[in-house]
N, C-alpha and C positions, 0 to 999 in steps of 0.2 A: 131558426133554431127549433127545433123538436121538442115542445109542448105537448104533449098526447092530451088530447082531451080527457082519454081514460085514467091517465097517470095519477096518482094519487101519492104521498107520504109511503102511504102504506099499501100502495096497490101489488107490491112486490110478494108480500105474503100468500098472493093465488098461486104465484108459481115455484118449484121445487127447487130449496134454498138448501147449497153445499155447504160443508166445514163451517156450518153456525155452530155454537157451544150451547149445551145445555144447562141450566140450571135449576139445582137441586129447589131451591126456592122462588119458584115464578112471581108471586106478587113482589117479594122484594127487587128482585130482574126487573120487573115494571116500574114500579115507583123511582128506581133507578135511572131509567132514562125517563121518566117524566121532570124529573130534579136538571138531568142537562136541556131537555125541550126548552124547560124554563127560563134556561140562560141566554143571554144577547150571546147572536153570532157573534163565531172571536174573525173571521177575514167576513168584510163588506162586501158587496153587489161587485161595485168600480174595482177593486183589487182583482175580483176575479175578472171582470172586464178587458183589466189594462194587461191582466196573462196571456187574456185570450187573445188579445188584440197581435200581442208576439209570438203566440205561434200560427197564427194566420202568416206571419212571416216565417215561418217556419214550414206550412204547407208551400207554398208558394216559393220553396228553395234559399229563401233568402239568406236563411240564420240556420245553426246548426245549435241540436241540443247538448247537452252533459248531463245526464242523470248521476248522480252519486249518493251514495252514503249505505250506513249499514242494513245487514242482512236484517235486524232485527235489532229497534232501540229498544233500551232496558231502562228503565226509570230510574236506576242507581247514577246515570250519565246525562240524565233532565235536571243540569245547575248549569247556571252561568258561564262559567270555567268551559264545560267541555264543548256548549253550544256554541260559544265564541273559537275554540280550538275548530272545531268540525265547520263552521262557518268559513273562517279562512281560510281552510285547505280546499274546501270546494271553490271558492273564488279564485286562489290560485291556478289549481289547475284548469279552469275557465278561463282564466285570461290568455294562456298558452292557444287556447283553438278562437278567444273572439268569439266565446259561446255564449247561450242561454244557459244557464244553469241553473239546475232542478235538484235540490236536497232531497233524499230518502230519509223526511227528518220533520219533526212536530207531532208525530202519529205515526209514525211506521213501528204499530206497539201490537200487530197483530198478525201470524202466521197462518197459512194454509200447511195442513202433513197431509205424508201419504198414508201416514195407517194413525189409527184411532190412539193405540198403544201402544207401549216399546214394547220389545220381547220379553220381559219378567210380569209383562201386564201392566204396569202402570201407564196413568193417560200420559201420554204426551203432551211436552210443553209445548203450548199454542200462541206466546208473546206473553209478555207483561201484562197487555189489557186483558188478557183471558183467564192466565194461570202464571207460577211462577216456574222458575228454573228447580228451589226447591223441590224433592221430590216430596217433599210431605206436603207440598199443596198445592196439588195440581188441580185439586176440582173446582171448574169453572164459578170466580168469584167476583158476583157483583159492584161490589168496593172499588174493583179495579177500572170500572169502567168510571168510576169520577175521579179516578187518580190521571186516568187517559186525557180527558176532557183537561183534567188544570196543566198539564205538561204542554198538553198542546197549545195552551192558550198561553202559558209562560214563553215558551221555546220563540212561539211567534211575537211575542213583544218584545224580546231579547232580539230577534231576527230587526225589527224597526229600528232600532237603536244601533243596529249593525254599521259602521260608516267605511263599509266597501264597496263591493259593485253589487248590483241587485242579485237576490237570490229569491227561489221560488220553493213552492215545498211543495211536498208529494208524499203519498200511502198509498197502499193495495186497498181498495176498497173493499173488505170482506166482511167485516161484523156487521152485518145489514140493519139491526135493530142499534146501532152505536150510532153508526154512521146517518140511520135518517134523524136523527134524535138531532143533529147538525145542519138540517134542511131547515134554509129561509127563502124565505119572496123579496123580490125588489118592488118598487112605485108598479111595475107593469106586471106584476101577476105572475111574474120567472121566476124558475125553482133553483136555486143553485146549493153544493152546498161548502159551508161557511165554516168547515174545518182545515181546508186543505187547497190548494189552487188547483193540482193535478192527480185527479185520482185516479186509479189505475186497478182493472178486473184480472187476474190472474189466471193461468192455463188453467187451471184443474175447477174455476166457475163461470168460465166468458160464452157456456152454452147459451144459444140465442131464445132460447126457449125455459132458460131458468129466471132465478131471481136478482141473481147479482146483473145480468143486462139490460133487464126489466127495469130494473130502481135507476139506474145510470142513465138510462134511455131518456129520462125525464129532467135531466140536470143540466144546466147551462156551461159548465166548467168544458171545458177541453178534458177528453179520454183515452187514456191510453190500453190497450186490450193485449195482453200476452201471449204469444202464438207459438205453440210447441209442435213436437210432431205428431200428436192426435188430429190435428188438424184436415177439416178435409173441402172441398170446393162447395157445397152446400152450406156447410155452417160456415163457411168463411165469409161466404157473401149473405149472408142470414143476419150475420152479426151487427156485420158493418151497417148495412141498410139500416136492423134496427136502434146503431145507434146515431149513425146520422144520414137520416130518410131522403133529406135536401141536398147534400153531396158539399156540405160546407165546406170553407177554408178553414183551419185550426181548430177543430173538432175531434177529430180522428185518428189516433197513431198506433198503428201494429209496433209492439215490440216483440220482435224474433229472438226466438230462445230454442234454438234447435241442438245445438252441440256442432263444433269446428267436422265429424264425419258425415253430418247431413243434411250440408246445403243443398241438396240437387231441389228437396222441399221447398226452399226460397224461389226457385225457378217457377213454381209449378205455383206459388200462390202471390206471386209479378203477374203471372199469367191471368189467372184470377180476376184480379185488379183491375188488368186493364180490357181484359174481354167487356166487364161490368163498368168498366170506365168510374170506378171507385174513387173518391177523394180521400185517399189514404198515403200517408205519409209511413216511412220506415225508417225504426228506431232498428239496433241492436244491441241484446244483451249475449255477450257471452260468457258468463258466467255458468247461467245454469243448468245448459246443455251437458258439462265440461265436467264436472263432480266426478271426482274415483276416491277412493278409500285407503289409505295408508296408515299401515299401524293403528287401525282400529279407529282414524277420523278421517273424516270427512276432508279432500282438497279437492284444489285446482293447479293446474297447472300452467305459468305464464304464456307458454310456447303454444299452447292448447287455446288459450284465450287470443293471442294476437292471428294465429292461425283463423283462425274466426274468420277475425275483422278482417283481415285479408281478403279471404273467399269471398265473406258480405260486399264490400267496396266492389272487386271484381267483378262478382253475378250482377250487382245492380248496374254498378255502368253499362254492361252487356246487354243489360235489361231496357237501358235510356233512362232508367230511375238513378236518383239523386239521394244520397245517405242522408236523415234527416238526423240524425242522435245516435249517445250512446251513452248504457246505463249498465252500472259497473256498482260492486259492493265492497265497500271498500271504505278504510279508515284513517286519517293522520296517525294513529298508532303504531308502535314497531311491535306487530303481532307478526308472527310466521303460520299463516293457513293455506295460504296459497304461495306455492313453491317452485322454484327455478334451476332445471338439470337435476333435479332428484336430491334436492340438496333435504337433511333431515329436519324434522318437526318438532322443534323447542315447544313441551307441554305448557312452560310455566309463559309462553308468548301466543298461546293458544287458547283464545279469552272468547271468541264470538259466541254468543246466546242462538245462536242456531247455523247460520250455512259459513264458508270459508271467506272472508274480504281480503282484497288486496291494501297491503298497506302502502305507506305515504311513495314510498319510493318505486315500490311497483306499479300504482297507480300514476305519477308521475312518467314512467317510462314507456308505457301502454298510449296515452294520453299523448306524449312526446311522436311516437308512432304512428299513429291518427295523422296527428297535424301533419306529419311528411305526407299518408295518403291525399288527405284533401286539399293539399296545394297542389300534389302531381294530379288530381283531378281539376282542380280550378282555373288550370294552365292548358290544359286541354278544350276546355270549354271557349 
């Protein structure tokens, strides 16, 4: 495991940290996360242990993942009632593939945007832990980050109590000052940290030379890194090294977010991979690639998403790589965001707090899809 001797809590702030928020009132900022420092890790040392231990079968081909849940939780849906709804819809469609399954859920209360402001100027909503959807109060609010902290720590006690199949959780790791405020040590001096089983660096901060790879580089948990098409054969393999030096088993997971017209990219960074004889495993998202705009919002399109997966499955077999996951955004909800033959966009069924999810039936039928690929691949093998 990758201890850096240099590594520190806070060694991440030497190097140039993306879509952090500012706040108008720094010492209250501070004492704010010194309030969550203070608190007992909400997941143990052995938890993340017993994760990591599963996706070492997971490197290793064994097990396949299921990433799910929303683009962006909102704290109005952190109760019992909906943790329990969103629980067993990921468990269901988990038992269909005999997956590992990973919730976008306990903390997924923080966005990365591409631009600072909307067009009339106002900041852009950056999740619940940041800002709200309200426009009257979007400037970056301290408060929220101990509203973050009890949600998470609620969500996962609710998740204990759960008495279906095991489920794991998962966030983008980006608020760096939140997220180390969540770093504990085990009996041996290991840093992990103790919000989240699977954290995950997103395209627009997984530079190997910034802060968000820096701070993760140091963390015992299994990573997952988001790989768009900025991507290129230097930073690719920059990354990967520095986030695991020793070339572990369950460490490491590119997820592909390139869009269903440009795999040939997937080609070129298999290639990559294996020149460097990388221990990396391949998730697929396709989701994010896939965004087009209709009637002034934001979709996707089903045809556009399974196209994906298609191509994915295909290049890697071609490849001799092995599909390792798949992470999809999406709700038990009957929301209309993402759409099938151009069928129209029910406003009042158009509820997501930021990008488009597939709901219960569409994610269901995608999922159903899957499973036909990797049996016609299992049978082959």
């Amino acid at each position: 495991m990758n201890q850096d001797k240099e590594w520190s809590i806070d060694s991440w702030k030497k190097y140039q940290a993306l879509q952090l928020p500012l706040y108008s009132d720094a010492q209250l900022y501070q004492d704010t996360l010194q309030k969550i420092k203070n608190l007992p890790g909400i997941l143990n040392f052995e938890e993340i242990n017993t994760f990591k231990n599963q996706m070492i079968r997971v490197s290793k081909g064994e097990k396949f993942v299921l990433q799910l849940g929303d683009c962006a939780e909102v704290f109005d849906e952190c109760t019992e009632k909906h943790w329990k709804e969103k629980f067993s819809f990921y468990d269901r469609m988990g038992q269909i593939l005999d997956a590992i399954v990973i919730g976008r859920i306990c903390g997924q209360f923080a966005k990365p945007r591409s631009q600072l402001l909307e067009k009339d100027g106002t900041l852009n909503y950056r999740g619940d832990l940041i800002n709200s959807l309200s426009r009257d109060e979007r400037d970056p609010d301290p408060s929220r980050l101990l509203l973050g902290a009890h949600y998470a720590k609620k969500g996962l006690e609710t998740l204990k109590q759960y008495e279906g199949s095991q489920i794991w959780v998962s966030h983008e790791c980006l608020h760096l000052g939140y997220e180390s405020a969540f770093v504990k040590q085990n009996q041996d001096k290991q840093y992990y940290l103790s919000n989240t089983h699977f954290p995950w660096i997103g395209d627009r901060t997984r530079l190997h030379d910034h802060a968000h790879s820096n701070f993760i580089k140091g963390l015992y948990n299994p990573v997952g890194i988001k790989i768009g098409q900025t991507i290129n054969k230097i930073e690719f393999i920059n990354v990967f090294k520095l986030i695991n030096p020793k070339n572990e088993d369950g460490r490491a997971f590119a997820i592909i977010r390139l869009g269903k017209n440009k795999l040939d990219k997937l080609k070129d960074i298999i290639q990559w991979k294996q020149e460097e004889k990388l221990n990396i495993s391949f998730f697929l998202d396709p989701m994010h690639g896939n965004n087009q705009d209709k009637s002034g919002r934001k979709i996707r399109k089903i045809e556009d998403i399974m196209y994906e997966i298609q191509q994915f499955f295909t290049i890697l077999e071609q490849q001799n790589e092995t599909p390792a996951g798949l992470h999809l955004e999406c709700t038990p909800y009957d929301v209309t965001e993402c759409i099938e033959n151009d069928e129209d966009i029910n406003p009042k069924k158009y509820t997501t707090a930021c990008d488009p999810r597939l709901n219960f039936r569409q994610t269901r039928k995608i999922i159903i899809f899957v499973n036909t690929l990797l049996k016609k691949l299992r049978n082959k093998q």
